[in-house]
C-alpha positions as CSV (number, residue, x, y, z in Angstrom):
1,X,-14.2,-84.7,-15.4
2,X,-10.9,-86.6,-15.0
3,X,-12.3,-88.0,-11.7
4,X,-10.1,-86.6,-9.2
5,X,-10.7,-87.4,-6.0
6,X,-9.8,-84.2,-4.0
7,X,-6.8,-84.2,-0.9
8,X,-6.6,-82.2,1.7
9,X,-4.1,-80.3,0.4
10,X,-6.5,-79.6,-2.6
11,X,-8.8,-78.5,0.3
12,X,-6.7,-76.2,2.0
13,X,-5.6,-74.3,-1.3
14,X,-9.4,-74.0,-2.2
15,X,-9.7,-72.6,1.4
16,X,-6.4,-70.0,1.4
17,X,-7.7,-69.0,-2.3
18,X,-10.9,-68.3,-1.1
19,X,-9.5,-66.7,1.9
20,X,-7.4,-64.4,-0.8
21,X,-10.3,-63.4,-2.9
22,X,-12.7,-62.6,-0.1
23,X,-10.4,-61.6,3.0
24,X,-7.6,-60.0,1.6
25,X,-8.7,-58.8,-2.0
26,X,-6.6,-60.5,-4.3
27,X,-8.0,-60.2,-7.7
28,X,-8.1,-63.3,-9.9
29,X,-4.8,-62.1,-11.8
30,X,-2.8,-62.4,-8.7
31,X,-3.9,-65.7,-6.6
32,X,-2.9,-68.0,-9.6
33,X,0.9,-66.7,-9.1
34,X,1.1,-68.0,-5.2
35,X,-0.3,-71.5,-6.4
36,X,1.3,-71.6,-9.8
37,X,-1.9,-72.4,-11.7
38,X,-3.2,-70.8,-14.3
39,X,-6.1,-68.1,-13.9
40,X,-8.8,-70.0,-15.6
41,X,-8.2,-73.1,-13.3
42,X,-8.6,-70.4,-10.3
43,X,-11.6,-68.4,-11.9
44,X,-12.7,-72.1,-12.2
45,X,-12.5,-73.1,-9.1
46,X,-14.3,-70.1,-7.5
47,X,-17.2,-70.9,-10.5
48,X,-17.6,-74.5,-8.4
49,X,-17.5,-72.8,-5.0
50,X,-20.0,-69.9,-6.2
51,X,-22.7,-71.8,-8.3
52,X,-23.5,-74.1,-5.0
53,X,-26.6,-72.8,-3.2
54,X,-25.7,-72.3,0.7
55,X,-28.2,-74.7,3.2
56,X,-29.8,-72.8,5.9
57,X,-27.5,-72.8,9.1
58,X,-28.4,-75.6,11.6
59,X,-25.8,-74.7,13.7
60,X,-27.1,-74.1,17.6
61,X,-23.8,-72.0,18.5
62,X,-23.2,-68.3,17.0
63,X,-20.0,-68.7,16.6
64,X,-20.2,-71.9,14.4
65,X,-22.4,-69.7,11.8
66,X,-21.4,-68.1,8.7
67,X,-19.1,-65.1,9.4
68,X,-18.2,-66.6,13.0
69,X,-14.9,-68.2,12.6
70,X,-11.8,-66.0,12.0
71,X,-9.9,-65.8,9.2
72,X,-7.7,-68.5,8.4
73,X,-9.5,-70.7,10.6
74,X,-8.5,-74.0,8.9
75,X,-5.0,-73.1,10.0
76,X,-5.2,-73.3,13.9
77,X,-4.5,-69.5,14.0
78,X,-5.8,-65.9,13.4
């Protein structure tokens, strides 16, 4: 680890790659073009995010559950 600390901006290309892969079926060949990165730094990247085990949902409101919040969310629009 070089220990970066992670931005927000490193937080809200996590969240559009994510949103590429899973939303919009971008295949790990063509995210790394938008962000100019490399593939293996994306394929790691979604290694990170898909190793950690998901908590049970505490959340008291449907809407603030997994599969609640629109796409692009993080964004302030649909």
């Amino acid at each position: 680890m070089n220990g970066h600390q992670a931005t927000r901006a490193d937080d809200l290309r996590l969240l559009e790659m994510l949103h590429l892969r899973d939303v919009e079926q971008w295949t790990a060949g063509q995210i790394p073009t938008r962000f100019g990165m490399t593939r293996s730094a994306v394929l790691g990247q979604m290694f990170r995010v898909d190793k950690v085990e998901p908590l049970d949902c505490l959340c008291r409101r449907k809407a603030n559950r997994d599969g609640g919040m629109k796409p692009r969310w993080w964004r302030g629009q649909a």
